[in-house]
SENUZA-442002 format. One record per atom (N, C-alpha, C): residue in one letter; x, y, z. Coordinates in steps of 0.001 Angstrom, whole numbers, padded with zeros to 6 digits, always signed. Each point is the difference from the previous one (the first is absolute). Example, Ala and Ser with C-alpha at 12.3 -4.5 7.8 and 13.67 -1.06 7.14 Angstrom:
A+013190-005690+007800
A-000890+001190+000000
A+000900+001200+000000
S-000350+001050-000720
S+000820+001190+000060
S-000770+001090+000730
***
This chain:
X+095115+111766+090544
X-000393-001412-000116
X+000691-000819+001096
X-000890-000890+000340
X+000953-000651+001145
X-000022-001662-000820
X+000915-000052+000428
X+000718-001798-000046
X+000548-001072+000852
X+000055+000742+001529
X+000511-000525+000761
X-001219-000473+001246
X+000385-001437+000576
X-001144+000180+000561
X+000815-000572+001551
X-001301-000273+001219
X+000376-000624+001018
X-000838-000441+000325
X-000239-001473+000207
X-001305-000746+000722
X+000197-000377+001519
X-000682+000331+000455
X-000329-000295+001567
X-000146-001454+000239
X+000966-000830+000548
X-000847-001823-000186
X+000704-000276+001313
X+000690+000630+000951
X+000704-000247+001313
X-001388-000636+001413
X-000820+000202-000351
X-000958+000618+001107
X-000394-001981+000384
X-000445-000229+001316
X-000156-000796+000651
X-001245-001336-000147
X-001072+001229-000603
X-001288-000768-000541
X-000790-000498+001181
X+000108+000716+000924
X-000399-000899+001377
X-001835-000037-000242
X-000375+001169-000727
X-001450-000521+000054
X-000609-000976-000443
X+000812-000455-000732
X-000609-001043-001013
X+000517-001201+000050
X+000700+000188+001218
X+000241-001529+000823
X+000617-001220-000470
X-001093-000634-000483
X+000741-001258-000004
X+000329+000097-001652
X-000324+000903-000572
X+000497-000073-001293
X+001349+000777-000207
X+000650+000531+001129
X+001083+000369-000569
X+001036-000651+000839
X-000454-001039+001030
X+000871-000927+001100
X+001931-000142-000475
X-000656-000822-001411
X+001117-000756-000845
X+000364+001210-001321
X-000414+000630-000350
X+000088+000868-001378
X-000335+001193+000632
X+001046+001306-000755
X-000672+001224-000217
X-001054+000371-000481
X-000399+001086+000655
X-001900+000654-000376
X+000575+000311-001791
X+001027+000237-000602
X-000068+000282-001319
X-000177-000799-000649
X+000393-001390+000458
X-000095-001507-000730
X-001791-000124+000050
X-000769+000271+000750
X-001157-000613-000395
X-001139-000076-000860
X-000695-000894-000716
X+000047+000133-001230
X-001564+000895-000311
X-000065+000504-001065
X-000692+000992-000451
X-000546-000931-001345
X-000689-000289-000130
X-000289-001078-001334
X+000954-000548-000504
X+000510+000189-000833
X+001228-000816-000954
X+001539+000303+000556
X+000106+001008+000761
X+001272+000536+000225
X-000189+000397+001364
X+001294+000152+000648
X+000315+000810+001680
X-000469+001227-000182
X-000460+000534+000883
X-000058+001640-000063
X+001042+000662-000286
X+000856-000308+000336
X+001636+000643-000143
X-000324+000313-001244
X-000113-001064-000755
X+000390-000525-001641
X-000909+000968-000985
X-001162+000351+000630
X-000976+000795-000833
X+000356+001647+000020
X+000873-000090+001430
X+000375+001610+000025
X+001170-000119-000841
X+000968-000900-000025
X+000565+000634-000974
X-000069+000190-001416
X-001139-001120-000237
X-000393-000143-002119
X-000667+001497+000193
X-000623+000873+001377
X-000526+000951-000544
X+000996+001562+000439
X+000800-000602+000389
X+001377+001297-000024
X+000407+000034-001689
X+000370-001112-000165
X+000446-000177-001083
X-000518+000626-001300
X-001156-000437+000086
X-001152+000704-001264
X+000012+001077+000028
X+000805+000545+000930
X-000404+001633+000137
X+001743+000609+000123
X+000802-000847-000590
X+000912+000689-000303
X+001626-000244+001167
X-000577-000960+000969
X+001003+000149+001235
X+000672-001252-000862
X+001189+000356+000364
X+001294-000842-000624
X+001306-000722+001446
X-000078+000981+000974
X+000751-000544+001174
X-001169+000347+001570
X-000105-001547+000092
X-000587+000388+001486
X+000984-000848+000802
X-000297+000339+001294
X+000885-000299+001257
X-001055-000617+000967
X+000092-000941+000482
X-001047-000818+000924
X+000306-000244+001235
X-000488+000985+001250
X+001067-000388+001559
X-001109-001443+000246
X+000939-000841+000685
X-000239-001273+000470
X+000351+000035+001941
X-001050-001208+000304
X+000618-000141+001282
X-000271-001639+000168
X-001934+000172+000144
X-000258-001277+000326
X-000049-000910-001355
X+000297-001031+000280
X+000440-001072-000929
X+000583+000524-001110
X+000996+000719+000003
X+000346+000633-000948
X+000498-000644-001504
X+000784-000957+000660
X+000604-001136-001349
X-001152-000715-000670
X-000968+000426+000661
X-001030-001242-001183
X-000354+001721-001074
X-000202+000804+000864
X-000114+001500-001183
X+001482-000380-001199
X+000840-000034+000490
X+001078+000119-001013
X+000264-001292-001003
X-000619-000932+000682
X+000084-001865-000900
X-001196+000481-001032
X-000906+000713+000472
X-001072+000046-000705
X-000257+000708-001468
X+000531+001496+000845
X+000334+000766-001600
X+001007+000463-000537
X+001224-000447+000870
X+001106-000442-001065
X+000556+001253-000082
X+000659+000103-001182
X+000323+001733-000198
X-000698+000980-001021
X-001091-000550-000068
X-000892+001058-000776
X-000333-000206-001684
X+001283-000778-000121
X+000412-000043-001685
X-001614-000541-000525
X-000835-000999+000249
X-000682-000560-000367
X-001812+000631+000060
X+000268+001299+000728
X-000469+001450-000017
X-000528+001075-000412
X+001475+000051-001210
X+000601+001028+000013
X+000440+001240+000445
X+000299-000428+000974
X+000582+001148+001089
X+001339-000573+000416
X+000741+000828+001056
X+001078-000578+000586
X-000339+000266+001387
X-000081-001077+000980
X-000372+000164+001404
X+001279-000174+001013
X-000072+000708+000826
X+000646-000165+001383
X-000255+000207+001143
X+000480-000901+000817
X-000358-000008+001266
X+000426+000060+001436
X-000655+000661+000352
X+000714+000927+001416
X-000735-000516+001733
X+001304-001010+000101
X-000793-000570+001474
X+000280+000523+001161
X-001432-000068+000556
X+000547+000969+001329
X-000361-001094+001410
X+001272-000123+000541
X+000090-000796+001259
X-001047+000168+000804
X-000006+001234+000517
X-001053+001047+000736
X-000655+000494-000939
X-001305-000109+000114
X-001198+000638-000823
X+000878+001453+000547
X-000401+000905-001491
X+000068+001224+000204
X-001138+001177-000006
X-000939-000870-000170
X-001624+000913-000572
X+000256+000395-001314
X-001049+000290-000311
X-000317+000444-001270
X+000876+001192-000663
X+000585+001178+000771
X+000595+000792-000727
X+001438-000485+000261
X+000452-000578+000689
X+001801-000361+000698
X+000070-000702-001855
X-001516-000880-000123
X+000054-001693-000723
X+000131+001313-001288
X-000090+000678-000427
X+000130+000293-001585
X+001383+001045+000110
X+000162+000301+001515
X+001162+001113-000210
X+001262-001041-000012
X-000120-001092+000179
X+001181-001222+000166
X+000165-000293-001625
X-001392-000714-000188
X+000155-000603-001623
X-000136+001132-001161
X-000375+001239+000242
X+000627+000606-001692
X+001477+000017+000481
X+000746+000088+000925
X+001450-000153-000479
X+000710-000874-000872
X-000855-000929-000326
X+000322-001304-000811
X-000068+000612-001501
X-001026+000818-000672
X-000150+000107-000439
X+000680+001106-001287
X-000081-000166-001164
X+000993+000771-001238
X-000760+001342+000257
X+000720+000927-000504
X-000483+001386+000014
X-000541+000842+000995
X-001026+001001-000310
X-000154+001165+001491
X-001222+000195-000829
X-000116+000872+000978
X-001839+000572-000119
X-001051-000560+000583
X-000906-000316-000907
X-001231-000410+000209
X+000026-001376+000553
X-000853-000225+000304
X-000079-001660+000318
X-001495-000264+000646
X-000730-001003-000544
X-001724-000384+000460
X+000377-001058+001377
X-000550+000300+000672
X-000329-001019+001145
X-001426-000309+000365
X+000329-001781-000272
X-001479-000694+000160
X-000357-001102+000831
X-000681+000029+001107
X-000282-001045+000733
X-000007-001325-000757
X+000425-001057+000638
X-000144-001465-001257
X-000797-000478+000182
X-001116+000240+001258
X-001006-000117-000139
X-001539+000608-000048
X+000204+001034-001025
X-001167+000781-000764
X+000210-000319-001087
X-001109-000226-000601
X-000563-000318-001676
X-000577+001305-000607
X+000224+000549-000531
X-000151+001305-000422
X+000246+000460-001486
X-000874+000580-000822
X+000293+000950-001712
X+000382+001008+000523
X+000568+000385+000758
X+000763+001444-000076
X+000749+000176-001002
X-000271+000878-000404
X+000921+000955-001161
X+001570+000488+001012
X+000614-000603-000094
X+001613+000610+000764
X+000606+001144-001117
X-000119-000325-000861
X+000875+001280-000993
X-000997+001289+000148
X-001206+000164+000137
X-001149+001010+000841
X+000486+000518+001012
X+000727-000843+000785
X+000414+000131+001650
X+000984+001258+000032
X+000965-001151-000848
X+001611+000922-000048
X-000320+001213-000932
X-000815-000200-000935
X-000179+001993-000617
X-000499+000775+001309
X-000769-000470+000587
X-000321+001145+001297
X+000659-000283+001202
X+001476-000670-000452
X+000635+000091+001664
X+000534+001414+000275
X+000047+000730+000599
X+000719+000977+001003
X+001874-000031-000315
X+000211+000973-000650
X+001621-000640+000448
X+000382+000019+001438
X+000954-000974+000163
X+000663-000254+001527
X-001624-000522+000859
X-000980-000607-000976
X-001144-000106+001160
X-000855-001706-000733
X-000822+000394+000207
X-000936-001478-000368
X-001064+000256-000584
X-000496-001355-000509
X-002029+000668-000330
X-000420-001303+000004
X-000999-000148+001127
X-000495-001305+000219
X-001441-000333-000519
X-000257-001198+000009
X-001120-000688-000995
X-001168+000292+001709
X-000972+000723-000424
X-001075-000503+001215
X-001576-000705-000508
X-000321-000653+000707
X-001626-000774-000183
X-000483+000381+000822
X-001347-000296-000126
X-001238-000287+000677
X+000098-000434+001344
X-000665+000494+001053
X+000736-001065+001049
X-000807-001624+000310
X+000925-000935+000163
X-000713-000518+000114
X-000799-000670+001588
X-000206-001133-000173
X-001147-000075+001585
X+001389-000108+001465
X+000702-000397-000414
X+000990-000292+000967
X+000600+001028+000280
X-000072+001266-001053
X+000229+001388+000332
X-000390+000789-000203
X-001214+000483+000726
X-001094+000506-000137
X+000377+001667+000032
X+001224+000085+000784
X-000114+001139+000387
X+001384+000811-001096
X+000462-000719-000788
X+001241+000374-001179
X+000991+000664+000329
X+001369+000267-000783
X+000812+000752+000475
X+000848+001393-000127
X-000824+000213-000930
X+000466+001061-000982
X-001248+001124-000397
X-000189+001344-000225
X-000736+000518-001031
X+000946+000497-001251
X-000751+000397-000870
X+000342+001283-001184
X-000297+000935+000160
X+000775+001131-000254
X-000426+001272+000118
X+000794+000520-001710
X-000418+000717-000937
X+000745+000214-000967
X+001258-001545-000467
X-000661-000659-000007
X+000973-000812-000714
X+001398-000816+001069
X-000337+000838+001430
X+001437-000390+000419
X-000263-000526+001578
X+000352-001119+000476
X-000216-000551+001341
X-000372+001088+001265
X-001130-000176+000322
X-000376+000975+001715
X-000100-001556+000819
X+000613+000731+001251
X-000216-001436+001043
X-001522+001098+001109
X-000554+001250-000595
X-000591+000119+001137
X-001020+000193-000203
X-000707-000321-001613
X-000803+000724-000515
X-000954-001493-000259
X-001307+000478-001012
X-001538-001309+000384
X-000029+000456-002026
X-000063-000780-000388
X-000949-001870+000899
X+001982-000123-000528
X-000228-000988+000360
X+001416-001203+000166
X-000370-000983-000441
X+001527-000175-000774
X+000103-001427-000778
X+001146-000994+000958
X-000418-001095-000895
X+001288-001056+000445
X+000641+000124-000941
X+001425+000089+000494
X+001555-000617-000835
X-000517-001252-000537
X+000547-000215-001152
X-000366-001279-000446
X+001192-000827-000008
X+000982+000554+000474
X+001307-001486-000144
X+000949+000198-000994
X-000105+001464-001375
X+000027+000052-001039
X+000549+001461-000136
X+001653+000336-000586
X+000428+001390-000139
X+001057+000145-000601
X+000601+001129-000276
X+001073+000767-001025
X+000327+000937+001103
X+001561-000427-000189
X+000848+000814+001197
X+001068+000516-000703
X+000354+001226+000155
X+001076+000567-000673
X+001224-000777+001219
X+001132-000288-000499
X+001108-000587+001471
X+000243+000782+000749
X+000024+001325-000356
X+000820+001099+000715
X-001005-000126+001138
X-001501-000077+000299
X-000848-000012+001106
X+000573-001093+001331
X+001010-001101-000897
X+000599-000342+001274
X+000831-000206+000755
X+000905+001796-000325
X+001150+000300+000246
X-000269+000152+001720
X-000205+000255+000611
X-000125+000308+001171
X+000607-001515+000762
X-000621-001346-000557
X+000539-001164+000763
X+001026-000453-000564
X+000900-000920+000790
X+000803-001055-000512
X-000240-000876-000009
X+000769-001051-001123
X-000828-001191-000121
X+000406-000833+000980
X-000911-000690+000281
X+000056-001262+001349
X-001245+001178+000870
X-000387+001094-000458
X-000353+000281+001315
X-001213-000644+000161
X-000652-000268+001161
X-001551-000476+000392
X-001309+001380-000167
X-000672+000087-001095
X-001387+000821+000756
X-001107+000020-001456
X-001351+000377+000311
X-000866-000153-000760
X+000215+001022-001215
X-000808-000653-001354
X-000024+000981-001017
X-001044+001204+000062
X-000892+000261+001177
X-000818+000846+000499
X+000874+000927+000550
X+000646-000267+000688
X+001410+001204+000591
X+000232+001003-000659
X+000821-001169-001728
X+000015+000947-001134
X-000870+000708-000571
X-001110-000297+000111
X-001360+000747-000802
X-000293+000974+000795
X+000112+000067+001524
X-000608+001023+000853
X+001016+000930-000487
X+001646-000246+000036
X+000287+001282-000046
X+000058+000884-001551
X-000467-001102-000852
X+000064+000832-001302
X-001207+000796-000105
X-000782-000767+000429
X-001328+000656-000071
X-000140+001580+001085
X+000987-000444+001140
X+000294+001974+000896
X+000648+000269-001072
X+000971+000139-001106
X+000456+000903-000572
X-000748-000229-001552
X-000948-000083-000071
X-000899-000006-001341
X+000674-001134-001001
X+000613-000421-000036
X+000691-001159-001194
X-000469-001469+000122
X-001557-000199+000237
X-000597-001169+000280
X-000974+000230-001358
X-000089-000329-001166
X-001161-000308-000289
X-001200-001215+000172
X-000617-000074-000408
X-000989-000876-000349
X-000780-000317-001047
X-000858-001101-000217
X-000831-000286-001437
X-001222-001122+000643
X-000794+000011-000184
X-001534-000449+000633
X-000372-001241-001138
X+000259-001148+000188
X+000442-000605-001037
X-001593-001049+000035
X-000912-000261-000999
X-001386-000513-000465
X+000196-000879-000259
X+001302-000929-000159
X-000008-001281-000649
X-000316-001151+001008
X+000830-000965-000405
X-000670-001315+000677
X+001899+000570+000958
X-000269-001064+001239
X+000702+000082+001016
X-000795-000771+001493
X+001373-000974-000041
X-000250-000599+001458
X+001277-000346+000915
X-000558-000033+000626
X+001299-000265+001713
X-000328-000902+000114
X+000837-001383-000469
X+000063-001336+000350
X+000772-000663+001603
X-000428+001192+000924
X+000999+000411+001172
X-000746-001232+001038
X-001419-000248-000150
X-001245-000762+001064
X-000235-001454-000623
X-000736-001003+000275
X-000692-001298-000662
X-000823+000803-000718
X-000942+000711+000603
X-001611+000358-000814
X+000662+000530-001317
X+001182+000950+000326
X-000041+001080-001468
X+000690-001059-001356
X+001076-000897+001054
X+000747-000421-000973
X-001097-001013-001174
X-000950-000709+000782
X-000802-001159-000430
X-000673+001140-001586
X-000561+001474+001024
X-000894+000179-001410
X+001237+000644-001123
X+000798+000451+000393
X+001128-000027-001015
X+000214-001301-000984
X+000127-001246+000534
X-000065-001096-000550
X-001442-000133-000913
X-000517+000049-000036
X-001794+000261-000544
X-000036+000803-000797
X+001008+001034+000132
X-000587+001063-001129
X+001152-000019-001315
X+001086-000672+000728
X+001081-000127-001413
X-000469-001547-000485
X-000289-000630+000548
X-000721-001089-000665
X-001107+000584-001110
X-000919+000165+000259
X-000663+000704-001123
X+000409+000727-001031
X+000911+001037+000645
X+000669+000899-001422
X+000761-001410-000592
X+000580-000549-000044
X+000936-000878-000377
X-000813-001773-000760
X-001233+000039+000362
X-000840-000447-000436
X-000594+000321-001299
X-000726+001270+000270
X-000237+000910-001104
X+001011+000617-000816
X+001134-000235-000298
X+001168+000389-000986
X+000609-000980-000382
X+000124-001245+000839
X+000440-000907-000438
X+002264+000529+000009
X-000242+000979+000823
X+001750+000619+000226
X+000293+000192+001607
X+001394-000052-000066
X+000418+000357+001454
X-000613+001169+000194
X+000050+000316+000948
X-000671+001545+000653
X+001039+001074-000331
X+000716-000338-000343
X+001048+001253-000439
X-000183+000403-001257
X-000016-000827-000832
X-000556+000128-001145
X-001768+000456-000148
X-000725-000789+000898
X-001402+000366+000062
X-000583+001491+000092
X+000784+000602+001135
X-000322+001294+000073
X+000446+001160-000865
X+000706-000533-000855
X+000713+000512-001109
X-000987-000181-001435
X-000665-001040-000380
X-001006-000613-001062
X-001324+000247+000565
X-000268-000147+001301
X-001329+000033+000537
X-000414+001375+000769
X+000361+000911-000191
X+000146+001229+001143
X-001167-000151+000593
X-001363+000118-000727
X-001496+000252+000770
X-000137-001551+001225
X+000640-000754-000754
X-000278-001500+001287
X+001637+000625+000661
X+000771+000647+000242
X+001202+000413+000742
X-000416+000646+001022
X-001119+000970+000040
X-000734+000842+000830
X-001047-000909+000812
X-000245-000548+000384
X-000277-001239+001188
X+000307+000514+001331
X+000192+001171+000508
X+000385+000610+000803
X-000434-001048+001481
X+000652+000087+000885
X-000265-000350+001378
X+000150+000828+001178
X-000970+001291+000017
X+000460+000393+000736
X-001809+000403+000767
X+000271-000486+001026
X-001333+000347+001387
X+000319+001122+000466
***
């Protein structure tokens, strides 16, 4: 079972311009709540009790914002990095923050996603990972990943996209130290040369609020679920599963 988590919210937001000028891309709002805010009501529902959040740009409005978790129920911390470290430096820095060993989910803060994470971590690899993949979508037509038996091929067809979304045993990121700079693809290539990459091909709803176009219909489609339930979306996809599956993926 995993309980520990790490959200990705460091990143620059440059595509989306003028909306992340003054505020982080995690601050922006998703119907009733930040995106940040929805990933964590949906860590939570699923059992995560300590996440760790690396910060860079505007970081103090992330920390004025959600505080220390109590109001949550989780306990959050946060790990700022002067120098962006990329994506794998950014989670090998911030689980050090974090209580205990093992497992730990890492989730972009900005993907909206029903992934099943306790799914994840039963089929992680020890000392390895097992990542969430989708559909690809139009902006990545060409995906990054296949399946072969259950477990990551980087050379094999058809190919999926990473979705932003995974269960990492820690020991996978013994090789770096923390502070170091480099992508969480690094880590996946080499688990995946020594077989300890799984994967899971995931049908639910899921979007990359990474562009204007995606974020807007993201906005559109939790409006509706949240319309039609009359609940936050954390709760919604939890009461509403068949309106949860709203999938966005081209």
């Amino acid at each position: 079972m995993v309980e520990r988590a790490v959200i990705l919210a460091a990143g620059l937001g440059t595509r989306l311009k003028w909306l992340t000028e003054h505020r982080p891309k995690a601050l922006i709002p998703v119907g009733r709540d930040p995106a940040i805010v929805r990933v964590i009501r949906r860590l939570v529902s699923q059992g995560i009790r300590d996440i760790a959040i690396n910060t860079h740009h505007h970081a103090n409005q992330l920390m004025e914002v959600l505080g220390d978790g109590s109001r949550f129920g989780v306990r959050l911390y946060f790990s700022y990095e002067e120098n962006l470290l990329d994506s794998g430096g950014g989670v090998r820095q911030a689980f050090d923050l974090l209580p205990g060993e093992g497992l730990l989910a890492v989730h972009n803060a900005d993907v909206l996603a029903d992934v099943d994470m306790q799914a994840l971590a039963g089929a992680c690899p020890e000392a390895g990972a097992c990542l969430c993949l989708v559909g690809n979508p139009v902006h990545h037509a060409e995906g990054d990943f296949s399946l072969q038996s259950n477990m990551i091929s980087l050379n094999d067809s058809p190919r999926y996209t990473f979705a932003g979304v995974s269960v990492w045993d820690q020991r996978a990121f013994d090789a770096w130290l923390s502070g170091q700079c480099f992508p969480l693809t690094e880590a996946i290539h080499r688990l995946a040369d020594a077989n300890r990459c799984a994967g899971m091909l995931h049908c639910g709803l899921w979007f990359d609020m990474g562009r204007p176009r995606d974020l807007m219909q993201a906005k559109r489609q939790v409006h509706a679920l949240e319309q039609n339930s009359g609940l936050p979306l954390a709760e919604a996809c939890i009461s509403m599963p068949d309106l949860w599956h709203l999938r966005r993926v081209e």
